[in-house]
N, C-alpha and C positions, 0 to 999 in steps of 0.2 A: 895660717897663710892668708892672707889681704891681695885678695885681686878686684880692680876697678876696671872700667871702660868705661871711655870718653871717647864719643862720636865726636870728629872734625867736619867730615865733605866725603861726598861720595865712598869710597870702601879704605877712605883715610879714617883710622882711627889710635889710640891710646892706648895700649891694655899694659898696666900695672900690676906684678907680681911679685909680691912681699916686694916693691922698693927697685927690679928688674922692671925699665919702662924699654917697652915695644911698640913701634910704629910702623901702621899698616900702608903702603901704598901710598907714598904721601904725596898729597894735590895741596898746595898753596897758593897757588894763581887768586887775582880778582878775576870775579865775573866778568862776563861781556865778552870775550877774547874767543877769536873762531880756532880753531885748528885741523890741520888736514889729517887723519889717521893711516892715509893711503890706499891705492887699490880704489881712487874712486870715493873712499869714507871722508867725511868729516863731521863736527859740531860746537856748536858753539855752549862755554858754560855759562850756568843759570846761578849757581850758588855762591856763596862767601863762605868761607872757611871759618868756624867756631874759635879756632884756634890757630896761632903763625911759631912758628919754631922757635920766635923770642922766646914765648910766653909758655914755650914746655919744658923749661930747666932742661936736666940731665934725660937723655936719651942713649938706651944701651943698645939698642939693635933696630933694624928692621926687614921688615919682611915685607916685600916686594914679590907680586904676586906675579908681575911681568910689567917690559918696559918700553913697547912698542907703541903703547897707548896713552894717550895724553892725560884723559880719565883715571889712568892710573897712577902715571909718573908723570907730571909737565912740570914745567921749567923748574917754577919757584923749590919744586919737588926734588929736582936733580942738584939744583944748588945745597939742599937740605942734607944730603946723602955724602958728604963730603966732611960732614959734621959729626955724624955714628960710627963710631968702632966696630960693628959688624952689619953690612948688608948680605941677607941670605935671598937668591931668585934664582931665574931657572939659567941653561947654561947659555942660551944666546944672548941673556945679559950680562953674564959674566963677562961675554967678549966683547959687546959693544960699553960696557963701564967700569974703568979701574976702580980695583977695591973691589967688587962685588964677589962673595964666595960661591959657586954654582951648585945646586943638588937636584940632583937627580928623583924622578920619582922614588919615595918609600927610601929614601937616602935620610937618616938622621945626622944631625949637629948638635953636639951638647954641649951647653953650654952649663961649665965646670964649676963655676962660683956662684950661681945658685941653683946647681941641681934642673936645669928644664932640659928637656931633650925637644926640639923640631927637628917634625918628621915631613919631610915633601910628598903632598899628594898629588894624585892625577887630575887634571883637569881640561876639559876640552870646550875650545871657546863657541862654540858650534856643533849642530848635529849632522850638520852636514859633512861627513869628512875631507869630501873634494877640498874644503873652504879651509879646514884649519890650518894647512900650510903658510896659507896668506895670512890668516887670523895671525897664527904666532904662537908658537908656546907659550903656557900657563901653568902653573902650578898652583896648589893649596899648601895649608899648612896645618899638622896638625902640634897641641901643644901637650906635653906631657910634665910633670911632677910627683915626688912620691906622696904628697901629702893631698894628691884628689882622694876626695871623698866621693864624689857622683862622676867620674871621667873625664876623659880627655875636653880641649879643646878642641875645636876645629873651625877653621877660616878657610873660605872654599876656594879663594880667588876668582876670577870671570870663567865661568862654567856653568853648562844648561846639563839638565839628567842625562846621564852618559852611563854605563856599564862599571866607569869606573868609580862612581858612586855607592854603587853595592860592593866593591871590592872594599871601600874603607870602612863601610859597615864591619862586613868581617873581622877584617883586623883590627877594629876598630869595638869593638863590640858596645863597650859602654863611652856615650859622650855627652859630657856635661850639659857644654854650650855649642852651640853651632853656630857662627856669623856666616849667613847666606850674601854673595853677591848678588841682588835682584835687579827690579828696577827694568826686565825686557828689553835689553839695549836692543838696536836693528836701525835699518837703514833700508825703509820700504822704496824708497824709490831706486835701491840699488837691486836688494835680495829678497824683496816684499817682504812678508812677514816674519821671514826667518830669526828668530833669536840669538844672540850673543851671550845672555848671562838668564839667570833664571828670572822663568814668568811665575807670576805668584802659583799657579796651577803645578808649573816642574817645581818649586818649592815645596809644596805640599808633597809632592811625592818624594823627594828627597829624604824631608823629615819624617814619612812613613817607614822608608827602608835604614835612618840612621837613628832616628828613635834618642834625638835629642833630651836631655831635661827644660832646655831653653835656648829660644830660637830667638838671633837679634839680625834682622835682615838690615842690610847695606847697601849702598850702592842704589838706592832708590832715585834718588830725585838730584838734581843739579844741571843736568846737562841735554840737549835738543834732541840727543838719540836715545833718549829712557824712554822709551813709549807706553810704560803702563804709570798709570793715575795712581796715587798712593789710595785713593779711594776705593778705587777696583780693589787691591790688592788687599785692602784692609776687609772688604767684602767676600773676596774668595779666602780668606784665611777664617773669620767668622764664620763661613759655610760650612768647609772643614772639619769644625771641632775638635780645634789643633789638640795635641795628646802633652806638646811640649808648651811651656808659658812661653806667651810672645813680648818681646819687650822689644821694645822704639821711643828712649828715649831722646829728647829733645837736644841737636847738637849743642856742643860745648858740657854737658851737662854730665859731670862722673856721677857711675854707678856702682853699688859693691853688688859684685858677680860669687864672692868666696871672702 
């Protein structure tokens, strides 16, 4: 079994399984371009995309972590989604986009013709619970096949350490890779420091209770609301003495994962 990842932009990426290509959240915008997030949010992006949907041949699915956020899904994104045979995300974007199939936490979709099963995990975009309303539903994903050798995948979607972190542990017991959404989104002049997606600190603790083999944080850098430095973050991970390998390869750039 041949599985790759290719980082794009932000928590957009590629992951390749035996020949099964997956795509995470996809942002294909040029930089520069502001947009409003709502409730008061906005931000403008910083990055170029490694890769444009030309240039990714065949694509079998993907997974959309949620659609409310530009970061996640903007334009070029939505246009891109009209092009895959299956979108899997949570159910409020099933109703606000044809074609999308909705799951439910801990709700699986298998996908028959080569054996993977995704499973929808919990995700909460905020610790605040007043907020996630606003925020939006989120989910994660995790990725399964018979022929894991060291465990699942798992791709967290936009989520900070929550309760439901230790429940995928559990069910989750052994997992290979972890793609973290990072990067401390927030909006201080809205909700001061408060976090949207995890700070290198809740990362750390994530990976303490999911006990990763390999940890590929996401969703770092591109955009005016990422408030943490990839520096800092390369710091607090070094402090750490991560237990999982850390890989942050350089976008555009496949890597074999399996």
């Amino acid at each position: 079994m041949a599985v790759t990842f290719t980082h794009i932009d932000t928590a957009c990426f590629l992951l390749d399984i035996n020949g099964y290509r997956i795509v995470t959240d996809p942002v294909f915008d040029a930089p520069g371009r502001f947009y409003m997030f709502g409730w008061g949010t906005a931000s403008r992006k910083r990055s170029t995309p490694a890769l444009q949907p030309a240039q990714l041949g065949k694509v079998d699915a993907v997974l959309l972590s949620h659609d409310q956020h530009q970061d996640n899904l903007d334009q070029a994104g939505r246009a891109f989604l009209v092009q895959v045979p299956l979108v899997l995300s949570t159910v409020p974007a099933a109703r606000r986009i044809e074609g999308v199939t909705p799951l439910t936490e801990w709700q699986s979709y298998d996908i028959a013709s080569h054996n993977i099963r995704v499973t929808a995990t919990p995700a909460q975009h905020t610790g605040l619970r007043l907020l996630n309303p606003i925020a939006g539903k989120v989910i994660g994903f995790v990725l399964e096949w018979p022929e894991q050798r060291d465990g699942v995948y798992y791709i967290s979607g936009d989520t900070v350490f929550f309760d439901g972190i230790r429940e995928i542990a559990q069910r989750f017991p052994t997992i290979d890779t972890a793609m973290l959404h990072t990067g401390r989104a927030g909006f201080p002049y809205l909700t001061g420091p408060l976090p949207y997606t995890f700070t290198a600190k809740g990362a750390v603790t994530a990976l303490s209770v999911l006990k990763p083999r390999r940890f590929i944080p996401v969703h770092c850098t591109g955009w005016w609301h990422f408030r943490e430095a990839q520096e800092h973050a390369a710091a607090v991970y070094a402090k750490a003495a991560l237990q999982a390998e850390l890989l942050c390869p350089e976008p555009g750039q496949m890597v074999q994962l399996a």
